[in-house]
Structure formats: C-alpha cells, structure tokens
C-alpha positions in Angstrom: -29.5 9.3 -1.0 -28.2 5.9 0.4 -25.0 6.6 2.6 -21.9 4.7 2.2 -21.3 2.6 4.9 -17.0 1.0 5.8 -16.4 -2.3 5.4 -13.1 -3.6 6.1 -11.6 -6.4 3.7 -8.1 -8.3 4.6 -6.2 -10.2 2.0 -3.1 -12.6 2.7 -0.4 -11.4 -0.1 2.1 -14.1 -0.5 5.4 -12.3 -2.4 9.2 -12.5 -2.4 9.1 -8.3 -2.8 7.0 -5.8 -1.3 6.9 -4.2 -4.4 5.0 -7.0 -5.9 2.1 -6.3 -2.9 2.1 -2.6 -4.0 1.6 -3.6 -7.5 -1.4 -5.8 -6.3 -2.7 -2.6 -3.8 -2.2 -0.3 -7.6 -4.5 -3.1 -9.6 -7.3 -2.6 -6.8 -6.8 0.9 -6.7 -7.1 0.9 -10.7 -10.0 -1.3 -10.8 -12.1 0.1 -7.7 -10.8 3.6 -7.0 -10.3 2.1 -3.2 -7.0 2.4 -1.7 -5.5 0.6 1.0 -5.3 2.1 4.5 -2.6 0.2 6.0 0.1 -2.3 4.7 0.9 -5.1 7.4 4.8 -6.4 6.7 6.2 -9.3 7.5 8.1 -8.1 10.8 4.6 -7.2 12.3 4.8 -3.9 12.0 2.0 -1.5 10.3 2.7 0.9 8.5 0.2 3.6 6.6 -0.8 3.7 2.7 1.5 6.4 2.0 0.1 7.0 -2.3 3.5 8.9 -3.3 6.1 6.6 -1.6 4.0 3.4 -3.3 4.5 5.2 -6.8 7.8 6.6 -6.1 8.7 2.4 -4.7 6.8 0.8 -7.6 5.5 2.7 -10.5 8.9 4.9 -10.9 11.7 2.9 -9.1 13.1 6.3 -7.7 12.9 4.7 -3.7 14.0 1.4 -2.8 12.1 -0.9 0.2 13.7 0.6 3.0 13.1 4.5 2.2 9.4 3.2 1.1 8.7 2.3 4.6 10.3 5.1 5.7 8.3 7.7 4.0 5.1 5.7 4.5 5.9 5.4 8.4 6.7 9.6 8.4 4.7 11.3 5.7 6.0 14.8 6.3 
C-alpha cells in the first residue's frame, strides 16, 4: 500500500467578498474532495476551515461575513 504523504499548496485569491474565496475553496473541494485547512483574511488574521459556517456563509446565505468568521474562529 503506498501512504499518503501532506503537501501544502498556497493560493493568492484576489476578491471584493469573502464569499467569492469560499465559493473557490467549494469548487476545490467539489473537484478534489480536499478541503482547506485554514483561510488567511485580509487583516492578517487566520482563521480555521470551519465546513458548516462556509455553507451556512455561501451555499445558504443564512450567515453574513462577520458571524462566518465568528463561527469559524469558535466552532463550538
């Protein structure tokens, strides 16, 4: 069996909206089965790939920005 070894691949996302960066982390995710681990913002800050606050932001429209980097920052 060959085992799996972690790479780690950056991409620069140039948006107005956040959202529009989720939507590109959903099109990898839907292509590859990969998600992201970590979304770097604009401010500096890190914050975790939180799956149900990106679909809640972007696929549903139920959050807006601000509670999506809320939830992703404390998943509980």
């Amino acid at each position: 069996m060959i085992k799996k070894q972690a790479f780690k691949l950056i991409y620069k996302v140039e948006s107005e909206k956040l959202v529009d960066v989720i939507r590109v982390a959903w099109e990898v995710i839907s292509e590859m089965g990969m998600e992201p681990e970590t979304i770097n913002l604009p401010d500096g800050r890190v914050i975790p790939w939180n799956n149900y606050a990106a679909h809640q932001f972007s696929a549903e429209g139920n959050i807006d920005e601000e509670k999506f980097i809320e939830w992703s920052m404390n998943p509980e």
